[in-house]
N, C-alpha and C positions, 0 to 999 in steps of 0.2 A: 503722477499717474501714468501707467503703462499706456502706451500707443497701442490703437486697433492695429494686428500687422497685417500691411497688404496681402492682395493675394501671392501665391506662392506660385505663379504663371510665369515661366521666366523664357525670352526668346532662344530656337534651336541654331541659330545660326550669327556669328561674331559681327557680321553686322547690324543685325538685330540687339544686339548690346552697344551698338557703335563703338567697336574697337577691333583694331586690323595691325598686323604686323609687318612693321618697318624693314627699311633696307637693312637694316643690322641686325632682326629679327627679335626687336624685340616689341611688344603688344603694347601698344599708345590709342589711347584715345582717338576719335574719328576727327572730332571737332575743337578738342581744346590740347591734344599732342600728350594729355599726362596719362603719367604708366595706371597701372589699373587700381581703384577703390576699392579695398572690401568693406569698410563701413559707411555703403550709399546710404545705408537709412541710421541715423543715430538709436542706440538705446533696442536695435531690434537684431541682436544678436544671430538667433536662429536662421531670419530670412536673411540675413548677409552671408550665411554661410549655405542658406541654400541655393543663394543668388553664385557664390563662390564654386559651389558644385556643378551647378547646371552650366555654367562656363566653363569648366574642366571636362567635363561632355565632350564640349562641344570641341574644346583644346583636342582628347584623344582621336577624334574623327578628321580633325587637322591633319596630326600627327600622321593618320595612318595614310591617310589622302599623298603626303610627300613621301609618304616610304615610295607608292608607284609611280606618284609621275617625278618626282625629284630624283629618286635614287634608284628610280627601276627595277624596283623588285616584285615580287611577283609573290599575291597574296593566297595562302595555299590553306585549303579547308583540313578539319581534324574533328576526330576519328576518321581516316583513308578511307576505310569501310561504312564510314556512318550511313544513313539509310533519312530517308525525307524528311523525317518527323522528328529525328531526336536531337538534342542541344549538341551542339557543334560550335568548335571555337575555330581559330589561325593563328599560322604565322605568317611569316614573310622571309621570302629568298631572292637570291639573285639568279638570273640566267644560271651563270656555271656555277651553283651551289654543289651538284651531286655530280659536276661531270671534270672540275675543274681536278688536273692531276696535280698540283702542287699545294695548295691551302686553301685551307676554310677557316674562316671567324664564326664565331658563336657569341655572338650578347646576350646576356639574361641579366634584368633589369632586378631592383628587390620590391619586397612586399609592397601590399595598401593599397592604394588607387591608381599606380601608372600602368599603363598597356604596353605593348609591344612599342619601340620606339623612343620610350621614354624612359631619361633617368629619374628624373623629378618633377611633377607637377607644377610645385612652386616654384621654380627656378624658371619654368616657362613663362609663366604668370610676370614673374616679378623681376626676373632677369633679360632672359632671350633665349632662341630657340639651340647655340649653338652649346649652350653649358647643361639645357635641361632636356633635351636629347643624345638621342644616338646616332644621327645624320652625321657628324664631323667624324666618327668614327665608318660609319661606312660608306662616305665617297672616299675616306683615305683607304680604306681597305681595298675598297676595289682598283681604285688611284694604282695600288701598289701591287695587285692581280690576284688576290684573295678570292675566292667565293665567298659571299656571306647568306646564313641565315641569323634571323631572329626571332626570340621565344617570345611567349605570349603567356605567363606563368601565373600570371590574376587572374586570369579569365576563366574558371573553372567549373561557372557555369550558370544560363539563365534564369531571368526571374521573369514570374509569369502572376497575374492575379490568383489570389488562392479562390476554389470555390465556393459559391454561399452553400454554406450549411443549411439544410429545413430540419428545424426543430418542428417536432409532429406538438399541437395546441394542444391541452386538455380540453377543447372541445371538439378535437379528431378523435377524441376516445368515447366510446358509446356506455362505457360501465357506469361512469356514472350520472345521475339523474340532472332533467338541463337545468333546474335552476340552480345549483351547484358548479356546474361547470359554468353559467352566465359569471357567477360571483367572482368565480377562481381567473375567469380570463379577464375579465374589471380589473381585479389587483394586478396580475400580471401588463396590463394595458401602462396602468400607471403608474408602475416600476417602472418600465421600458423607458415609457416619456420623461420621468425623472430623471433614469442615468441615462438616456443622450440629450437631456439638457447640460446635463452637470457635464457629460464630455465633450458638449460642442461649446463651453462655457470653458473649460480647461484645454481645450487642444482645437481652435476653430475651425481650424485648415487641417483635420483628420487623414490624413494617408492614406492610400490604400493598401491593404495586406494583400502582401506579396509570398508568393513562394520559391524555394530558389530548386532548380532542376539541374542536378548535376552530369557535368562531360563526362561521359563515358573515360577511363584510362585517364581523365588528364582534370581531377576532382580537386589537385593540390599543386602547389609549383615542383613539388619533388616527383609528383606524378608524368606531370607534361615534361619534366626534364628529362627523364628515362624515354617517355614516347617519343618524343622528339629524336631522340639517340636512338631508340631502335628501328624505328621508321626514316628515317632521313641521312642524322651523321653517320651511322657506322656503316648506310649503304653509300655513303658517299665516297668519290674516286680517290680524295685529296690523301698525299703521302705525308702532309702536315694540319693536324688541325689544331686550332689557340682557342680558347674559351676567353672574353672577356665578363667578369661576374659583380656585382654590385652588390653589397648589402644582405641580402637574405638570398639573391643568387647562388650568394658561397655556399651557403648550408646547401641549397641544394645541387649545387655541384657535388659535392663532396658526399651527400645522399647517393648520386650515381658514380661516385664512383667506388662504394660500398657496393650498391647492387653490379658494376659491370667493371668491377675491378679488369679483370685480365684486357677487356676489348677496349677501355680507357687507355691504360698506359701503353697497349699495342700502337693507340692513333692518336694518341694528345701528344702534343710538342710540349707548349707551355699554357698554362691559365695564369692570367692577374686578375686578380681579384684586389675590390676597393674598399674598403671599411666591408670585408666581408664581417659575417657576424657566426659563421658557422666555430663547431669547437669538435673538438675532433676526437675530447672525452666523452661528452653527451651524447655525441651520433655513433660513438664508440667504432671511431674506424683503426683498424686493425696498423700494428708496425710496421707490415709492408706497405700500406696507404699514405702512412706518416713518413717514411721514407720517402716516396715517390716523388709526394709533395714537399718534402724539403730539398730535392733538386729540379722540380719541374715549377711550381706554385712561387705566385708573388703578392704580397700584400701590400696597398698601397694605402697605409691609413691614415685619420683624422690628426692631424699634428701639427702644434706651431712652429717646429721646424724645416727646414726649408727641402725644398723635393727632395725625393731619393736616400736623402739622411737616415743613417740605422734606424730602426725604432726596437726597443727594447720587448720582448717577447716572453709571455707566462707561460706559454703553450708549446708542447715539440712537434711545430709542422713546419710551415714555409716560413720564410724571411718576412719580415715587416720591414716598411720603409715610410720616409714621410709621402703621404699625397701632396703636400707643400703648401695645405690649408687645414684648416681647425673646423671645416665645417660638414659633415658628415655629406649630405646632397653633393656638393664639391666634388667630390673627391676622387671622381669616375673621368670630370672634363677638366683639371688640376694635373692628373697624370696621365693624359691622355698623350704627349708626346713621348714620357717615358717608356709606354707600355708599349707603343710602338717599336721601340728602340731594341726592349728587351723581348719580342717575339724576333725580332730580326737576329738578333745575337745567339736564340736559342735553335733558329734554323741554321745559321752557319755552324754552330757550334757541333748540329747533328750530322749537317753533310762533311763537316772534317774528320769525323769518325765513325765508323759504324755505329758504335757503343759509348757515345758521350757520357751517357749517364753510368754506369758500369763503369768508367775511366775515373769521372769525378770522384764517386762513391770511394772507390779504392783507394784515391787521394786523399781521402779526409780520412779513412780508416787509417794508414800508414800515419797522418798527423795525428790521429788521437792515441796512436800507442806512442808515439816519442811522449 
């Protein structure tokens, strides 16, 4: 026999679930030290997964909380222009995001439920904070004198109660006669009562319907990734800017840089991108795109081969390599020294020549006619 399921009431704040994160940043228990349960209640699927959500809540509001006072950045409203009333998201910068003359980093996280700041939900949950964020990549960025900003590419827009509808009674209509309309709103009475027996019997803990009210310019993560670019990076000082992109990041990287081709490759050094998922035939980005990004662009994907290792490629854009793990979430904090390595190389590479990329290009054209 199924269990009555508790109420779906679940506390706003991680000590209110008695669980707090360790010196090593990962989420133990208050009282007995073990990492986190998602099946508290046996047999009651649903509420453990609503119990799992309302905890990831409460994880993003963490998350954002360390962007400012851990990593000092500074949390920046959107639409610039928005106006009192209307749904408004953010991101998050640092001090010299727009003023720094030498580089900027760019993280854009991929699809589903993570916010600004995060690579993976689960990884936070069930790992620790340093593989399932983006903190290790931006105190090293700054560490090393980067400006960073980060996108905020899920967020695209709030949810509000929808309103009650009034259906007018047939007995707010005067046409027809009252003992007719008595009968009709009798039946109608007893319908009602019937189906919200039979749905408070099938769904006890009913929902509220929700409506969702969309950001202005920033409706989709391809959306906010242009806004973001034309509000922020391309007004920014930096004579180098790097993208690091995750997962559905890529496609939307690669979305901008179909719509902002020219002002892209003017100011992007390098992007790595990690188990990105974009394709460069569906987004149908053009041969000079494909070019760019096979000297600019790095892929760092799922493979049980070891870091860095070729990885064999269907598609003609940027190199694939191993992220040095099989595990898709991974694959962002797995290559997270390489990607380092290889922004560094692609800045010297530009200050050794005017035209690194124009030099290279010409090299490989002279290899492919021998």
């Amino acid at each position: 026999m199924k269990k009555d399921e508790p109420p779906l009431d679940f506390p706003d704040t991680l000590e209110g679930f008695e669980y707090a994160f360790n010196e090593k940043g990962q989420l133990r228990h208050i009282k007995t030290g073990e990492p986190f349960v998602f099946n508290y209640q046996e047999d009651l699927h649903r509420w453990n997964q609503k119990r799992y959500e309302a905890l990831g809540e409460i994880i993003t509001k963490y998350v954002y909380e360390l962007l400012e006072k851990d990593c000092n950045l500074k949390k920046i409203s959107i639409p610039v222009d928005a106006t009192e009333s209307e749904p408004k998201s953010f991101i998050f910068m640092s001090e010299d995001a727009l003023t720094n003359p030498q580089k900027l980093m760019v993280l854009i996280h991929g699809s589903g439920v993570v916010r600004a700041g995060q690579w993976a939900r689960r990884l936070i949950i069930n790992e620790d904070l340093d593989s399932g964020t983006q903190i290790p990549f931006i105190k090293r960025a700054m560490d090393e004198g980067y400006g960073v900003i980060v996108l905020n590419p899920n967020e695209n827009y709030i949810e509000v109660e929808k309103p009650k509808i009034h259906v007018q009674s047939s007995s707010e209509s005067s046409d027809e006669p009252a003992e007719k309309r008595e009968r009709k709103d009798k039946v109608s009475k007893e319908t009602k009562k019937r189906r919200d027996f039979y749905e408070k019997y099938r769904n006890p803990q009913r929902e509220k319907e929700m409506m969702q009210l969309y950001i202005r310019e920033n409706g989709s993560p391809e959306e906010h990734a242009v806004y973001v670019w034309d509000h922020f990076i391309a007004q920014s000082a930096a004579e180098n800017v790097f993208f690091v992109a995750h997962s559905y990041g890529g496609l939307a990287f690669v979305e901008l840089m179909i719509q902002r081709e020219a002002d892209v490759k003017s100011k992007v050094t390098a992007v790595a991108l990690t188990d990105s998922v974009h394709n460069v035939w569906h987004q149908e980005a053009g041969k000079t795109i494909r070019e760019w990004m096979r000297e600019n662009c790095c892929n760092w994907v799922s493979s049980s081969e070891p870091l860095d290792t070729s990885v064999e490629s269907m598609l003609p854009d940027c190199p694939r390599v191993s992220a040095g793990t099989d595990r898709h979430e991974l694959t962002s904090w797995k290559s997270f020294p390489s990607i380092f390595k290889f922004f560094t190389e692609a800045s010297e590479a530009k200050t050794s020549s005017l035209k690194p990329a124009l030099t290279r290009r010409s090299h490989r054209i002279k290899h492919e006619e021998l």
